[in-house]
PyMOL CGO cylinders between C-alpha atoms (Angstrom):
from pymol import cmd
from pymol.cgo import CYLINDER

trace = [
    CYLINDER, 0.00, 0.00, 0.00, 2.61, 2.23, 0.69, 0.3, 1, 1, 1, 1, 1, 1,
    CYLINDER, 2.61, 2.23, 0.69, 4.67, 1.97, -2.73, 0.3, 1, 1, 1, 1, 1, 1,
    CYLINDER, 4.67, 1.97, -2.73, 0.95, 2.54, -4.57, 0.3, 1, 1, 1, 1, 1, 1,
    CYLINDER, 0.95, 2.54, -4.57, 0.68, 5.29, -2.93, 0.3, 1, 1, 1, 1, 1, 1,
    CYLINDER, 0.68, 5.29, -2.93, 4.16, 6.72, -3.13, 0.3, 1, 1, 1, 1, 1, 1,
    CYLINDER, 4.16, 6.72, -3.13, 3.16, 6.13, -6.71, 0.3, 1, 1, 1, 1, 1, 1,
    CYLINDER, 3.16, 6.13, -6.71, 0.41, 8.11, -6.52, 0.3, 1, 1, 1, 1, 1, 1,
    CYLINDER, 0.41, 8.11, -6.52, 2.09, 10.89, -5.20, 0.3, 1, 1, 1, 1, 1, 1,
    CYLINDER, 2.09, 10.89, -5.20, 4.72, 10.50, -7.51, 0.3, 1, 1, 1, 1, 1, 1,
    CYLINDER, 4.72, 10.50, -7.51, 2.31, 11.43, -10.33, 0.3, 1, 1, 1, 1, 1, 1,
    CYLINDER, 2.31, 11.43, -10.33, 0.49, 14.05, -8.65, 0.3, 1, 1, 1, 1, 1, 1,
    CYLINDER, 0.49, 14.05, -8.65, 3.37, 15.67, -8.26, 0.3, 1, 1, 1, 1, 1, 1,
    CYLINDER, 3.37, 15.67, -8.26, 4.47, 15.63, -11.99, 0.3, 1, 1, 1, 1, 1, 1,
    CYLINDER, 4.47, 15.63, -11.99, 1.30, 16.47, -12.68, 0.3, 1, 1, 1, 1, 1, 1,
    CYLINDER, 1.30, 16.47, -12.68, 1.53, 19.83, -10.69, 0.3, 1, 1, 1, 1, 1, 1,
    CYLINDER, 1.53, 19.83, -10.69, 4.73, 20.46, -12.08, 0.3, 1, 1, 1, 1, 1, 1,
    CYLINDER, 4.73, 20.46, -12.08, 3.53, 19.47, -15.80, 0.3, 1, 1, 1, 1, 1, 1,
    CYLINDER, 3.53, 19.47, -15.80, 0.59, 21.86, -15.43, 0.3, 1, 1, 1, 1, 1, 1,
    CYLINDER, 0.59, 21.86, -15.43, 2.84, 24.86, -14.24, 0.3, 1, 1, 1, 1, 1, 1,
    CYLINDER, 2.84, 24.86, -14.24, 4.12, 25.80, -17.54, 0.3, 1, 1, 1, 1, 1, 1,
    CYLINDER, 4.12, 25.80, -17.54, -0.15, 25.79, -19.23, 0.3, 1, 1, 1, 1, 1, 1,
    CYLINDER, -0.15, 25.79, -19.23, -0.74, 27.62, -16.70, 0.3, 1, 1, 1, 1, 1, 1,
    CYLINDER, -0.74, 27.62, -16.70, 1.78, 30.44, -17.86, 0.3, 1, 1, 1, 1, 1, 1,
    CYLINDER, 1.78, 30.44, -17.86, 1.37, 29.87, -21.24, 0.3, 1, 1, 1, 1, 1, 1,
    CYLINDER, 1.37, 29.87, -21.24, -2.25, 30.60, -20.99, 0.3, 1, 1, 1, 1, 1, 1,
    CYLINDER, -2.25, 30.60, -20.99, -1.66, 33.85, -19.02, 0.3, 1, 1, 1, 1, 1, 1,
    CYLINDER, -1.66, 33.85, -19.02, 0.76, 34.93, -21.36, 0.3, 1, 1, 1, 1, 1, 1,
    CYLINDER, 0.76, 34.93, -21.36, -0.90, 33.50, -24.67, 0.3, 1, 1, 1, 1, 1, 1,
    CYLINDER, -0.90, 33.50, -24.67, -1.59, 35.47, -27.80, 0.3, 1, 1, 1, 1, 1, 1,
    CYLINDER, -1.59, 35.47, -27.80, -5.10, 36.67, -28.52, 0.3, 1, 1, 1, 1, 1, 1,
    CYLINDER, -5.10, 36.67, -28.52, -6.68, 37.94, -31.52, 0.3, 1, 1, 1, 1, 1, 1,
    CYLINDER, -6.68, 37.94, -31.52, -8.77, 40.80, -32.46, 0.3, 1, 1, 1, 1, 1, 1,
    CYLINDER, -8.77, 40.80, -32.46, -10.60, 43.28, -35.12, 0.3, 1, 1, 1, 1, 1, 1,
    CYLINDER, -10.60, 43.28, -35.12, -13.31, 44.63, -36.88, 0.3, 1, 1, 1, 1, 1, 1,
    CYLINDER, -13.31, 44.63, -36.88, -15.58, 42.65, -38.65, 0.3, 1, 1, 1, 1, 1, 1,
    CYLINDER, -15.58, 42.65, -38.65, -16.46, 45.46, -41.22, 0.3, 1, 1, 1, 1, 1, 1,
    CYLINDER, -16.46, 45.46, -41.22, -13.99, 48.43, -40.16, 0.3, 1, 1, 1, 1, 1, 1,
    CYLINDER, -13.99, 48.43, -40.16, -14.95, 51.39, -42.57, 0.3, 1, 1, 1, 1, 1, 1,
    CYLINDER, -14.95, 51.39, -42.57, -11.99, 52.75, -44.47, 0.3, 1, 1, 1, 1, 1, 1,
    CYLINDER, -11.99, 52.75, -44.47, -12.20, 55.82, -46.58, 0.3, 1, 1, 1, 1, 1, 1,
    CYLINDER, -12.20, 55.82, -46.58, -9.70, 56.24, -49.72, 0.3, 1, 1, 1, 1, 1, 1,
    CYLINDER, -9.70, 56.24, -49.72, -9.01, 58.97, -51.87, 0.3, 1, 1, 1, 1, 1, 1,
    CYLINDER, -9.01, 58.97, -51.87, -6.88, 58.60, -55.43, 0.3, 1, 1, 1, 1, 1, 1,
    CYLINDER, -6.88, 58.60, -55.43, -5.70, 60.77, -58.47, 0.3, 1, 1, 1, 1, 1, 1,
    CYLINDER, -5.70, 60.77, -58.47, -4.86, 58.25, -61.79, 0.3, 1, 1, 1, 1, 1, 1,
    CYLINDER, -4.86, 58.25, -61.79, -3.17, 59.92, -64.58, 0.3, 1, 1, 1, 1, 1, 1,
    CYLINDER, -3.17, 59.92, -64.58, -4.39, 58.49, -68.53, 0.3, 1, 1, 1, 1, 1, 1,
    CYLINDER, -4.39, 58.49, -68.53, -2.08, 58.68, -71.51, 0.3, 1, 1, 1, 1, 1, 1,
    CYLINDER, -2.08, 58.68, -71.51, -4.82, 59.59, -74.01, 0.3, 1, 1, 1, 1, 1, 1,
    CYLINDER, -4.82, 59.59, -74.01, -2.05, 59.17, -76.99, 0.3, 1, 1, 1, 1, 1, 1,
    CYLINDER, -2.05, 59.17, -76.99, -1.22, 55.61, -76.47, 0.3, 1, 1, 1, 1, 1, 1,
    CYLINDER, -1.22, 55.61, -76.47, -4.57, 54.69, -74.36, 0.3, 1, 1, 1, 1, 1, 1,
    CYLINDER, -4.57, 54.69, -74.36, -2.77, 53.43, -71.20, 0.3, 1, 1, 1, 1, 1, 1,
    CYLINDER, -2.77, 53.43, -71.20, -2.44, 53.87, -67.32, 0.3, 1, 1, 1, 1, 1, 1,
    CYLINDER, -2.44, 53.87, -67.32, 0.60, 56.65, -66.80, 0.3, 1, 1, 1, 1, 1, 1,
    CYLINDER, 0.60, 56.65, -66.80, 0.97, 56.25, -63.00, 0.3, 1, 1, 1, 1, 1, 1,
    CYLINDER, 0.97, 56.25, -63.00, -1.20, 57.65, -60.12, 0.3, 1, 1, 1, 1, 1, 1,
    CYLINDER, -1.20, 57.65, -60.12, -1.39, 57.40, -56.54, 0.3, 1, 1, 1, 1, 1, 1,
    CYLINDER, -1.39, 57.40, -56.54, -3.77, 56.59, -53.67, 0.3, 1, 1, 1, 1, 1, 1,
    CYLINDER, -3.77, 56.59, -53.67, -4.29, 56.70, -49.81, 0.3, 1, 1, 1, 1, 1, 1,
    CYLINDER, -4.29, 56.70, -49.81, -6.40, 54.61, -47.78, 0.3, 1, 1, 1, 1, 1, 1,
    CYLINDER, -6.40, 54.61, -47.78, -7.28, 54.88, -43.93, 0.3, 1, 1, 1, 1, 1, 1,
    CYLINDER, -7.28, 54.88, -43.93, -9.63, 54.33, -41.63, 0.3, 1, 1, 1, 1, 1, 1,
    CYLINDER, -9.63, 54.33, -41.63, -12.10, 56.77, -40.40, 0.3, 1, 1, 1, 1, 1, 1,
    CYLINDER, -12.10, 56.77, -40.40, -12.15, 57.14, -36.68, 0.3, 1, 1, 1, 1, 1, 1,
    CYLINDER, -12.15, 57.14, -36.68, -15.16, 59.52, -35.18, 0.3, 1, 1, 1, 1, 1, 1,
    CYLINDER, -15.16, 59.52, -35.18, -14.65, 63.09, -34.06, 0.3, 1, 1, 1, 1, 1, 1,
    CYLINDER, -14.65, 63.09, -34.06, -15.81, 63.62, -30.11, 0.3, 1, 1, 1, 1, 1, 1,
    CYLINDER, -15.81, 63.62, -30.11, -17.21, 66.28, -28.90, 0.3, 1, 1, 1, 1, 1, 1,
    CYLINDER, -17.21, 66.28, -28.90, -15.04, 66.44, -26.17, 0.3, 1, 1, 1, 1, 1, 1,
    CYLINDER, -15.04, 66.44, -26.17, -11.93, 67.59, -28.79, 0.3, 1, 1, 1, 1, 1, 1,
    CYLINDER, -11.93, 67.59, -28.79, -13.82, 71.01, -29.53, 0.3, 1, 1, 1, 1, 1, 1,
    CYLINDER, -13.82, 71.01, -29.53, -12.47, 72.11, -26.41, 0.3, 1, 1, 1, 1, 1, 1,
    CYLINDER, -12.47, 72.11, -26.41, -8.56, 72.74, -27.65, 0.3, 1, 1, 1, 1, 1, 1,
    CYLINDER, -8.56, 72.74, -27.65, -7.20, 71.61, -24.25, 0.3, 1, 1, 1, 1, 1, 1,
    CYLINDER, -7.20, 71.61, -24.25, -8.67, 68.08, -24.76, 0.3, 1, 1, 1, 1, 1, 1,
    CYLINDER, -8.67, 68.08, -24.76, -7.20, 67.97, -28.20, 0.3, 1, 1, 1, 1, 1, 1,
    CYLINDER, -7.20, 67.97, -28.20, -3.73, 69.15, -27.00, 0.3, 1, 1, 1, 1, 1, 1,
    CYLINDER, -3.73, 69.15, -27.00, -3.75, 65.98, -24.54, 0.3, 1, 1, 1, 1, 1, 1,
    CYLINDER, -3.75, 65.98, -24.54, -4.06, 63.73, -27.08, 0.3, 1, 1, 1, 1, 1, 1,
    CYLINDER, -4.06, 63.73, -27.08, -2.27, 65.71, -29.89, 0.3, 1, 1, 1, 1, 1, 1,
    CYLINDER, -2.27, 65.71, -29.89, 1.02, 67.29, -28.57, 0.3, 1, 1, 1, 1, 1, 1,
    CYLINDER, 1.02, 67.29, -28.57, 4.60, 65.78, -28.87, 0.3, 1, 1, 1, 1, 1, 1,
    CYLINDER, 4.60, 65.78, -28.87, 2.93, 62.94, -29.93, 0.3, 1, 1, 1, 1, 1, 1,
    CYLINDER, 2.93, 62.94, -29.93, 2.46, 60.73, -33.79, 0.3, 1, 1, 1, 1, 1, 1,
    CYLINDER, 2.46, 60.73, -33.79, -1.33, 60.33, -33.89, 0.3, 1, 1, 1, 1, 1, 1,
    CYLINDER, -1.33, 60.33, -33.89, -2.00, 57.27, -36.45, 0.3, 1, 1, 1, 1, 1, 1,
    CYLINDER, -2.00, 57.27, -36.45, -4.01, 59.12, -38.87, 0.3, 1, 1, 1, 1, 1, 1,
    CYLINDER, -4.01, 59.12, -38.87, -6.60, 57.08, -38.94, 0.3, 1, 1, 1, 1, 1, 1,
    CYLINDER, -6.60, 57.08, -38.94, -7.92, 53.34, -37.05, 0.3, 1, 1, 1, 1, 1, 1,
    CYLINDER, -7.92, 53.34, -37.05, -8.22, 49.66, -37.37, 0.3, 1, 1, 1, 1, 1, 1,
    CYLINDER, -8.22, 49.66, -37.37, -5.08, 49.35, -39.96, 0.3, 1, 1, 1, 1, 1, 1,
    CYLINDER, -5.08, 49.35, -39.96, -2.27, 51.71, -40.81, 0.3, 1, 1, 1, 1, 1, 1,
    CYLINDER, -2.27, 51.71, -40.81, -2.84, 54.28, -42.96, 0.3, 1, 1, 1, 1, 1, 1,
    CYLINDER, -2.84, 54.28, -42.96, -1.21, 53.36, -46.38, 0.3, 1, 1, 1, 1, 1, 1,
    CYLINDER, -1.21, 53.36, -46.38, 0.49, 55.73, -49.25, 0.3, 1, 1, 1, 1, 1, 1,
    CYLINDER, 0.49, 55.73, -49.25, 0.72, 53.76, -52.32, 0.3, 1, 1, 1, 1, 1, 1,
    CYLINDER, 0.72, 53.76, -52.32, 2.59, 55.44, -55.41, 0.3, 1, 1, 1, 1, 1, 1,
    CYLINDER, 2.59, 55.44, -55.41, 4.03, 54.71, -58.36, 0.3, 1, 1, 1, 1, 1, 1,
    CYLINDER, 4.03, 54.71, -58.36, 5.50, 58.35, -59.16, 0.3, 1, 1, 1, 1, 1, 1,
    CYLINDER, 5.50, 58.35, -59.16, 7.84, 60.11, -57.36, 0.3, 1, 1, 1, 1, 1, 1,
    CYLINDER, 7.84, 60.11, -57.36, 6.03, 62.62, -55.27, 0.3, 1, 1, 1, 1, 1, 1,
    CYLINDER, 6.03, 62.62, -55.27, 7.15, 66.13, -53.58, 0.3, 1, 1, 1, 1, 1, 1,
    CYLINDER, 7.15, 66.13, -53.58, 4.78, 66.88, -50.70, 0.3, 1, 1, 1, 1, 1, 1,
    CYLINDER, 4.78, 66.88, -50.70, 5.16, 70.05, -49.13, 0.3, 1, 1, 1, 1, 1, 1,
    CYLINDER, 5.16, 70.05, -49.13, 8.51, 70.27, -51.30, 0.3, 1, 1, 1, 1, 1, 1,
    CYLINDER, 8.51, 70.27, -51.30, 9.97, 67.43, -49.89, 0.3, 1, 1, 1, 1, 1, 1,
    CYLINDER, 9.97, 67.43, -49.89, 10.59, 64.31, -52.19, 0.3, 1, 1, 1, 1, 1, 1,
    CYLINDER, 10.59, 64.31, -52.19, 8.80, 61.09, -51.68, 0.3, 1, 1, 1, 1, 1, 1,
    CYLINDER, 8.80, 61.09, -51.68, 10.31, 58.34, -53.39, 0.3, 1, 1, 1, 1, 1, 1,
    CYLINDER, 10.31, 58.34, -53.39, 7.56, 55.91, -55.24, 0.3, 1, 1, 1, 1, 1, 1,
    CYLINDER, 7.56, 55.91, -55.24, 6.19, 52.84, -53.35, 0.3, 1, 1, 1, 1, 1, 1,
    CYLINDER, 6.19, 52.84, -53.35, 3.74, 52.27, -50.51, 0.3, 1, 1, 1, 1, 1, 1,
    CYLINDER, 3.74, 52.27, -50.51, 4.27, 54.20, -46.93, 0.3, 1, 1, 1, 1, 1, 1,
    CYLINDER, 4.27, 54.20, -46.93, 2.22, 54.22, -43.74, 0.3, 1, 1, 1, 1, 1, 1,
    CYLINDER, 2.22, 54.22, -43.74, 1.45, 57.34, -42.40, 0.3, 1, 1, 1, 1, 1, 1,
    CYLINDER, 1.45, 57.34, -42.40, 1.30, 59.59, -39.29, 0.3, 1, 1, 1, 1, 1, 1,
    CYLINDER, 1.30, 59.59, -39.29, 0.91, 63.09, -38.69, 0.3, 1, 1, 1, 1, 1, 1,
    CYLINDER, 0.91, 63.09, -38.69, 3.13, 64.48, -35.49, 0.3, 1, 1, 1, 1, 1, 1,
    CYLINDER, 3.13, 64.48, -35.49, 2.28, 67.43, -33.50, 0.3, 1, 1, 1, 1, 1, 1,
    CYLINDER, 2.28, 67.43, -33.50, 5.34, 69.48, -32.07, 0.3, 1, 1, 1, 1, 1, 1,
    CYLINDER, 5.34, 69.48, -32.07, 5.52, 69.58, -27.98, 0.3, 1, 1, 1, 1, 1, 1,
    CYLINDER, 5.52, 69.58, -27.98, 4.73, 73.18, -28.53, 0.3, 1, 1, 1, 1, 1, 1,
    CYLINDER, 4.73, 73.18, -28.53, 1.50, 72.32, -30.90, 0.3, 1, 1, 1, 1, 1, 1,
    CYLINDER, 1.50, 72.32, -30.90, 2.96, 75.15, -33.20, 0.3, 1, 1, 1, 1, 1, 1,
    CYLINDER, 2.96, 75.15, -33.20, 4.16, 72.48, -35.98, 0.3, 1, 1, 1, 1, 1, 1,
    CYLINDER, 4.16, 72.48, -35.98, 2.56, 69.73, -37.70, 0.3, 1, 1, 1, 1, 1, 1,
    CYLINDER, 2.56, 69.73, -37.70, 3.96, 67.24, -39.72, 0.3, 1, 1, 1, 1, 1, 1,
    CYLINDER, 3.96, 67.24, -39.72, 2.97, 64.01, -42.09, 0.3, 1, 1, 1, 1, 1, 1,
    CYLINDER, 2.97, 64.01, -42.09, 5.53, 61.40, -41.42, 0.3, 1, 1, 1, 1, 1, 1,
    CYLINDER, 5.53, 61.40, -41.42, 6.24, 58.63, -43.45, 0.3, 1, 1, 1, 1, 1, 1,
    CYLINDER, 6.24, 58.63, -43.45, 6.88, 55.46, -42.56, 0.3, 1, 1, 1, 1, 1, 1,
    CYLINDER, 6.88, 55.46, -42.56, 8.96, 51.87, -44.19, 0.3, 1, 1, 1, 1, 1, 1,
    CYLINDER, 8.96, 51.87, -44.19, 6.59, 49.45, -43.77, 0.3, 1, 1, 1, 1, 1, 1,
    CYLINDER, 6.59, 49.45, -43.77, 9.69, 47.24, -44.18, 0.3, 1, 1, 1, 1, 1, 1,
    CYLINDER, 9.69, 47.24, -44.18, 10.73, 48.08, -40.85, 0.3, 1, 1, 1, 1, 1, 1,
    CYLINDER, 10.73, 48.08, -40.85, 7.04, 47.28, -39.79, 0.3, 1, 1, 1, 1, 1, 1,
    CYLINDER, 7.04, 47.28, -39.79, 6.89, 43.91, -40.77, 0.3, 1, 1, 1, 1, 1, 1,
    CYLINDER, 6.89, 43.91, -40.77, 10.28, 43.38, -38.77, 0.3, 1, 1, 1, 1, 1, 1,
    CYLINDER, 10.28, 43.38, -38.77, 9.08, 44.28, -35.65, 0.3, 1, 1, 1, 1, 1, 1,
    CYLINDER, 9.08, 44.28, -35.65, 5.47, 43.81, -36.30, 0.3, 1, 1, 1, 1, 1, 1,
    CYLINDER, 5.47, 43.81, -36.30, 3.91, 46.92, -34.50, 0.3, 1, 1, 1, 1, 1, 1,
    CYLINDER, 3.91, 46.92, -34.50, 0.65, 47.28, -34.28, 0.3, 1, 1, 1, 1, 1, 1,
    CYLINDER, 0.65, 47.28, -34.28, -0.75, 50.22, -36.18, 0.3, 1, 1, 1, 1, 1, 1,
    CYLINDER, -0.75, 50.22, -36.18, -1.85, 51.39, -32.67, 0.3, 1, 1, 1, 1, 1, 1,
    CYLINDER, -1.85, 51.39, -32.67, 2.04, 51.57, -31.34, 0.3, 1, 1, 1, 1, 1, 1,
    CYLINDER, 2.04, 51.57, -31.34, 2.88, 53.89, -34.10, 0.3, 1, 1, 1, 1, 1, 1,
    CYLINDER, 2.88, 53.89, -34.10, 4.65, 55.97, -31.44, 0.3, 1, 1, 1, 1, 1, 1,
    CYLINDER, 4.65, 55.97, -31.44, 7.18, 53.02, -31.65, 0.3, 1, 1, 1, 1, 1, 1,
    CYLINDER, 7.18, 53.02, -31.65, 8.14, 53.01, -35.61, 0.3, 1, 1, 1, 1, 1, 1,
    CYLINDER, 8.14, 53.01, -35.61, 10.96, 54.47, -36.80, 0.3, 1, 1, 1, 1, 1, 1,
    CYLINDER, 10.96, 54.47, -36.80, 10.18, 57.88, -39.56, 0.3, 1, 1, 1, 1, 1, 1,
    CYLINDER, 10.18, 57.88, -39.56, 11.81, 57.78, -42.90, 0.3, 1, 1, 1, 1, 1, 1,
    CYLINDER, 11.81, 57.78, -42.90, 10.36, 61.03, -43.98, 0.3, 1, 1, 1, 1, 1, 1,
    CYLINDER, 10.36, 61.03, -43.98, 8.54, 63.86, -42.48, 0.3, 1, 1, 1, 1, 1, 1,
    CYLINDER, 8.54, 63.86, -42.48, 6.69, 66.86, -44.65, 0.3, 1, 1, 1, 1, 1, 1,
    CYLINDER, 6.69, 66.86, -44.65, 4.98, 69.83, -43.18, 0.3, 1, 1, 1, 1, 1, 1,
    CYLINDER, 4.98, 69.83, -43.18, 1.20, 70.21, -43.06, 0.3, 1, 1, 1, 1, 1, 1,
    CYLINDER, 1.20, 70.21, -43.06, -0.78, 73.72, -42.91, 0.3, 1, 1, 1, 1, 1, 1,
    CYLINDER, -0.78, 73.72, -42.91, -3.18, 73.92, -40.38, 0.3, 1, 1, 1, 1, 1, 1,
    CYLINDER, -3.18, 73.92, -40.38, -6.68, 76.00, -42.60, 0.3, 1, 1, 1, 1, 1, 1,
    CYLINDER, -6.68, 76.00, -42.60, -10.05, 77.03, -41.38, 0.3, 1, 1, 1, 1, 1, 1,
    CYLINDER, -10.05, 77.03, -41.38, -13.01, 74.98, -42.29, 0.3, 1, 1, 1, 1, 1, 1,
    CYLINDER, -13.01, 74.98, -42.29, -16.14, 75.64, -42.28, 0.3, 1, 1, 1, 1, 1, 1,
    CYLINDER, -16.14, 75.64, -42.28, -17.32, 72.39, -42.84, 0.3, 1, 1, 1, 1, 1, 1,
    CYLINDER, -17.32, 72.39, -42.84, -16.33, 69.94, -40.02, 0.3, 1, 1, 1, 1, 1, 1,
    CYLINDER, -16.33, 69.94, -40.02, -16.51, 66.20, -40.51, 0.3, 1, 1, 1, 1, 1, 1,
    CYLINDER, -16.51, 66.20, -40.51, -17.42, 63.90, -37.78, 0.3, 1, 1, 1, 1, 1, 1,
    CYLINDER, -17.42, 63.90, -37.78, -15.47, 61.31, -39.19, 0.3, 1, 1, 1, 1, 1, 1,
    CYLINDER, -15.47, 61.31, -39.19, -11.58, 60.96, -40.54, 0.3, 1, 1, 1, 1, 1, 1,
    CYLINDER, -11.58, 60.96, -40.54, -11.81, 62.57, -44.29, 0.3, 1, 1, 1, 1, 1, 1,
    CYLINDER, -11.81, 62.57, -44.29, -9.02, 63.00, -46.49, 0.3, 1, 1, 1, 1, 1, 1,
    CYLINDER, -9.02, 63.00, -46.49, -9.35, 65.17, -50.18, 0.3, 1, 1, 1, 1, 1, 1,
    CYLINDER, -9.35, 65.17, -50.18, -6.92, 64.79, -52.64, 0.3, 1, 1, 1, 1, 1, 1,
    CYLINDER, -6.92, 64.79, -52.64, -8.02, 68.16, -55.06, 0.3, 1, 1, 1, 1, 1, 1,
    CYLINDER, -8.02, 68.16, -55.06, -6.51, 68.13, -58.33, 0.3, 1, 1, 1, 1, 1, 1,
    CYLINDER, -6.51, 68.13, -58.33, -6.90, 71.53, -60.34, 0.3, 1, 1, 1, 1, 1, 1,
    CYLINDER, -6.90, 71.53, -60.34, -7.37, 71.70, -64.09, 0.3, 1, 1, 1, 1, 1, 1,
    CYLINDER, -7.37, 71.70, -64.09, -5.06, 74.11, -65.06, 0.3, 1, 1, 1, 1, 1, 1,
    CYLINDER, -5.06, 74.11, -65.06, -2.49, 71.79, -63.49, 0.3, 1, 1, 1, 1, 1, 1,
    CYLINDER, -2.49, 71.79, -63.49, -2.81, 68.20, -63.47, 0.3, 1, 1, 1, 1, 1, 1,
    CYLINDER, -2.81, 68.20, -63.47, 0.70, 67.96, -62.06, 0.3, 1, 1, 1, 1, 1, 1,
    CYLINDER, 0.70, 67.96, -62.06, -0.08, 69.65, -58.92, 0.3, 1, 1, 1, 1, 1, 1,
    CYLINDER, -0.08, 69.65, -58.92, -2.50, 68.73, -55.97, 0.3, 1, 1, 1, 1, 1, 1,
    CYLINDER, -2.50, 68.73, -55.97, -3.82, 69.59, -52.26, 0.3, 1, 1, 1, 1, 1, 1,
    CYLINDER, -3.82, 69.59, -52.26, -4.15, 67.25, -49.94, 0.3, 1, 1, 1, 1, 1, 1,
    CYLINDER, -4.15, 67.25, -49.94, -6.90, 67.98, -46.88, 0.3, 1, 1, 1, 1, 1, 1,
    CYLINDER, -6.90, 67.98, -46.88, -7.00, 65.82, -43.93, 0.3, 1, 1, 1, 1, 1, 1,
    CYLINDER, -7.00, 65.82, -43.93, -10.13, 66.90, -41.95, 0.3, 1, 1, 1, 1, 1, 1,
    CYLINDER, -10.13, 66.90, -41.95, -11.12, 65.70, -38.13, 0.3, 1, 1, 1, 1, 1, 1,
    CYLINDER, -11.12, 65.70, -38.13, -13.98, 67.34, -36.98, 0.3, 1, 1, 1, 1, 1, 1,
    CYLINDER, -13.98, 67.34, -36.98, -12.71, 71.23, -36.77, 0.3, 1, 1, 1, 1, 1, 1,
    CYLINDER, -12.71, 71.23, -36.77, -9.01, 70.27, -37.61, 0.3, 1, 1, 1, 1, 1, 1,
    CYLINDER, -9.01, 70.27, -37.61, -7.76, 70.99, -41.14, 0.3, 1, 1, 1, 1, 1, 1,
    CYLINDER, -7.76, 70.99, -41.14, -4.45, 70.25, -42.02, 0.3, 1, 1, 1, 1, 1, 1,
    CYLINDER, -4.45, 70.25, -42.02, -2.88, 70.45, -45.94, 0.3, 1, 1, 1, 1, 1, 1,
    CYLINDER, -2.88, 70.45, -45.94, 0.03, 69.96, -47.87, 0.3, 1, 1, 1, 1, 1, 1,
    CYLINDER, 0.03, 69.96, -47.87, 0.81, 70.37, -51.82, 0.3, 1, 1, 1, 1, 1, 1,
    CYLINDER, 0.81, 70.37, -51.82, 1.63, 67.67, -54.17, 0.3, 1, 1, 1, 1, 1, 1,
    CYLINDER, 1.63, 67.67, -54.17, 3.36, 67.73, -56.91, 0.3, 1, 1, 1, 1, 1, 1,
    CYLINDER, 3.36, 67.73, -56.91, 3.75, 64.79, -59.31, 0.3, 1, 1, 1, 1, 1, 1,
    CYLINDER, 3.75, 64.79, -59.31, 6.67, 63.73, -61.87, 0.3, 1, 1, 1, 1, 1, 1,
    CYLINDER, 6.67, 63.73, -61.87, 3.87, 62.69, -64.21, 0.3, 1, 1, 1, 1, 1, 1,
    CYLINDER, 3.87, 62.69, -64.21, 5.48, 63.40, -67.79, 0.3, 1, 1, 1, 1, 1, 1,
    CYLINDER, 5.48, 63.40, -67.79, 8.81, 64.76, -66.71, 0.3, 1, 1, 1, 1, 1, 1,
]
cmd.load_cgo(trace, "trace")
């Protein structure tokens, strides 16, 4: 009786000791989670070679559209969440630049390919800028598009902050492309009563 239950112990014990490492791996296990329909917004200028009938490059953006609160009209509660900080530009997924032209935004060059994007506010909230980000070193680290504060910037432009007097509740960005130059465009991110802009130029035909 004694060695059976010796035995008994024996396995009990194991069994504790067996079960020690679940019981981490549950607390420290990876979960999943997202939106089964997240609404993204997009905005895109192609360019058409008439002459020989074919595509002749373009670009687009595409982002998610978080809501504006009411809370940010007061500027104090939009400092908080604004100053010496990268906001995401967006929710659910990075924000993605996708070109195949070289660009110059706010007369800084963008090489072609696809970016994420951010805007940072200065500590000061005097500056704002769109910065640009390798998705390359994304993928390396993989960073959530909510630890954006974490990625390294490749590239930041200036943005304009402009009056509106049209607010959007949701995330909305323009791309405006005027007919006397197809070269050149204005980009508009809107947030509720926050405009911000920047120029874009294209190397379409050069």
């Amino acid at each position: 009786m004694r060695l059976k239950a010796g035995r008994i112990l024996a396995l009990l014990l194991a069994g504790a000791l067996i079960g020690v490492p679940s019981i981490c791996a549950q607390q420290n296990k990876i979960v999943a989670f997202g939106a089964a329909s997240p609404e993204r917004g997009s905005a895109r200028v192609g360019y058409w070679d008439s002459g020989k009938n074919t595509g002749a490059g373009g670009f687009f953006i595409d982002y998610g559209r978080p809501v504006w609160k009411k809370a940010y009209d007061d500027p104090a509660n939009l400092d908080k969440i604004t100053k010496g900080v990268v906001w995401r530009l967006g929710s659910d997924y990075w924000t993605v630049l996708a070109s195949n032209l070289a660009l110059k935004i706010s007369g800084k060059d963008i090489p072609p390919g696809i970016w994420y994007l951010g805007v940072h506010r200065s500590q000061d909230g005097a500056e704002w800028n769109l910065v640009f980000i390798d998705p390359a070193s994304v993928r390396a680290t993989r960073l959530d598009p909510s630890q954006i504060d974490k990625a390294p910037i490749a590239l930041r432009v200036p943005l304009k902050i402009e009056p509106t007097d049209q607010p959007a509740e949701k995330l909305t960005i323009t791309l405006t492309v005027p007919k006397s130059n197809p070269k050149e465009s204005v980009m508009h991110i809107t947030w509720g009563k926050l405009q911000l802009a920047a120029s874009i130029e294209t190397s379409i035909g050069n």
